[in-house]
N, C-alpha and C positions, 0 to 999 in steps of 0.2 A: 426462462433461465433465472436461476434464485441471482441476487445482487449481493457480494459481500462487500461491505465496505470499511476502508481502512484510513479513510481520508477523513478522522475524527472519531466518535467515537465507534467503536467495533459494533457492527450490525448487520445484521440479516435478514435480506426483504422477499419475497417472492417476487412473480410479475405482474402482483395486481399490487403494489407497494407495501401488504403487509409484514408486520415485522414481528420475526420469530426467534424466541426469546435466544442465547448463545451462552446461557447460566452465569455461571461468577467468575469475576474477574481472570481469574488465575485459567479457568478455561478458554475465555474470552480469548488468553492472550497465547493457548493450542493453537485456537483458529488463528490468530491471526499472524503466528511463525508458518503455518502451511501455508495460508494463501500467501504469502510473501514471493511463494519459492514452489507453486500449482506444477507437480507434472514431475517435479523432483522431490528424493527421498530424502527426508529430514530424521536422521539416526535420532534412538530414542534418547539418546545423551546430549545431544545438541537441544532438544526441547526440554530435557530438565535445567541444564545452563539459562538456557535464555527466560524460563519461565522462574526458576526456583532459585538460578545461582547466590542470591542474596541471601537468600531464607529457606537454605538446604533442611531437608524432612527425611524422615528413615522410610519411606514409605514413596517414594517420586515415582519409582516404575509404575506400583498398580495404579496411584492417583493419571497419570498418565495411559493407562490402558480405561481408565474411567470415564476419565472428561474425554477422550474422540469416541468412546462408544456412548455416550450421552451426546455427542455433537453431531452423529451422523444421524439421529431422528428427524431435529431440524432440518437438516440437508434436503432428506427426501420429503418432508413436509415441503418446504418451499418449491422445489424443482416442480410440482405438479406436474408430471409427466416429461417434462424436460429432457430430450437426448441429445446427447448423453447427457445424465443425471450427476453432477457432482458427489462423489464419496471419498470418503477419507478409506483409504488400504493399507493394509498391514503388509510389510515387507520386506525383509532380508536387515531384519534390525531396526527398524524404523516404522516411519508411515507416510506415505503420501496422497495430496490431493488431487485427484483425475473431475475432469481432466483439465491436460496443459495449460489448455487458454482459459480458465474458468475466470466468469464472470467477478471482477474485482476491481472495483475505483481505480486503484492506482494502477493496474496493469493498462486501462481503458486509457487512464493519463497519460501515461508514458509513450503507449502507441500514440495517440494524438500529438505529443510533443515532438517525436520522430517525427510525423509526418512533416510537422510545423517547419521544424528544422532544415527538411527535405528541400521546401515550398519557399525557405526564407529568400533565395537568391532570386527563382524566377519568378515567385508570385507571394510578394511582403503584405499584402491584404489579403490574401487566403491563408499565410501562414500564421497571423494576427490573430484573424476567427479560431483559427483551430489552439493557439494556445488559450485565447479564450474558453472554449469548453472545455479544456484541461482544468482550468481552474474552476468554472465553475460546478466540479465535481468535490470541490473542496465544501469541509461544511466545518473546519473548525479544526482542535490541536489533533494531527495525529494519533491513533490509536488512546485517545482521549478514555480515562476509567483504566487503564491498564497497569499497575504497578512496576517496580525492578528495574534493574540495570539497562536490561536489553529493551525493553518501551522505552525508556530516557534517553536513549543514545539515538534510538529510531528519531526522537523526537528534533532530541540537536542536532540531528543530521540535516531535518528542515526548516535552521534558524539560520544560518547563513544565507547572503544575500546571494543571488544565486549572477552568473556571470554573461546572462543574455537574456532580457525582457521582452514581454509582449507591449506593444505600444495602447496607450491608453488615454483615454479622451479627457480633459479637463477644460474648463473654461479658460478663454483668453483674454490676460488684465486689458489689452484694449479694446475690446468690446464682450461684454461676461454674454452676448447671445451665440459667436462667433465659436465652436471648440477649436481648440487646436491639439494637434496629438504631441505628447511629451511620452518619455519614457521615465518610467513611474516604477517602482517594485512591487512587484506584487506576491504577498506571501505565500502561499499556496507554489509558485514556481520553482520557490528553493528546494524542493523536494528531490526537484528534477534537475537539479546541477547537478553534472558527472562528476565532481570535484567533492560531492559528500553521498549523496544518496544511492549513487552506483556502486562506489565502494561500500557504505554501509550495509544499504538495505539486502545486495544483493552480493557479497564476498567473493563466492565461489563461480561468479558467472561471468567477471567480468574480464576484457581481455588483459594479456600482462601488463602494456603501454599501458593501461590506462590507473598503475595500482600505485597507490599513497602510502607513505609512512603513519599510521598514527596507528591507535589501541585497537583490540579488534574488541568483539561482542562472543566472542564464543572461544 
């Protein structure tokens, strides 16, 4: 199953880790409003907003029917047989990516972090490990290469410090062979504070209770 990743810069790997190329920027950053939001339609106006809103073109529609038919090559390149095979579809105004659960950093994070969360009361050393491989799917700034409004906002979505840590090992001033566990921040986790990334990243998905006042992205 091909690997999209969004936790840094936008990339596309098969499953022997090669990486296949996802063009310029401004493409880059096609893919990486679908995989945000795999399984759901992303209206073709919602992707000029988020991709172009700054730097409006007389031209967004076809530029946009161009870069997802120049991204679904990649696709089936990488998927080598993969079923289901991720594709980008055209549909009822839009286009979405199939399917739902496609292979993407940050959805694989977030599933982990739920678990985490799940595991916090009855088992805080299993729940510890699993935020740990949430992070270390981290590899650096979000959607890093991606220009505009809407990658900038993705990105301050995971600069705040986020409001529950995974515990983490540092040496202890009375003996430096000794660890002791402290609670430490760790970047990578702010993504996944409900308090920014839920509302940002994912607007339309999340329940009422849980929705904020601030600017939107679209």
């Amino acid at each position: 199953m091909p690997d999209l990743r969004l936790l840094g810069p936008v990339e596309l790997r098969g499953g022997d880790d090669r990486r296949y190329s996802l063009g310029p920027p401004r493409q880059r950053c096609v893919m990486a409003v679908l995989a945000m939001t795999p399984g759901r339609l992303v209206p073709v106006e919602t992707l000029i907003a988020r991709v172009w809103r700054d730097e409006p073109t007389n031209d967004m529609r076809d530029a946009v029917c161009t870069y997802v038919s120049r991204l679904r090559r990649p696709l089936r390149q990488a998927a080598e047989g993969s079923t289901p095979a991720p594709e980008i579809r055209r549909d009822n105004g839009g286009y979405v990516l199939t399917p739902d659960d496609a292979n993407a950093d940050l959805h694989r994070a977030r599933s982990l972090v739920r678990q985490a969360r799940q595991k916090q009361t009855g088992d805080p050393v299993r729940s510890a490990e699993l935020l740990g491989e949430a992070a270390a799917l981290w590899r650096g700034t979000p959607l890093a290469g991606l220009r505009g409004l809407w990658a900038e906002q993705m990105r301050r979505s995971s600069s705040s410090p986020p409001t529950w840590l995974p515990a983490r090992r540092t040496p202890s001033p009375a003996c430096s062979s000794a660890p002791a566990t402290t609670r430490q921040p760790h970047p990578s986790l702010a993504l996944f504070n409900p308090a920014t990334a839920w509302r940002n990243v994912r607007p339309r998905s999340i329940p009422a209770r849980h929705a904020r006042t601030g600017r939107r992205d679209s």
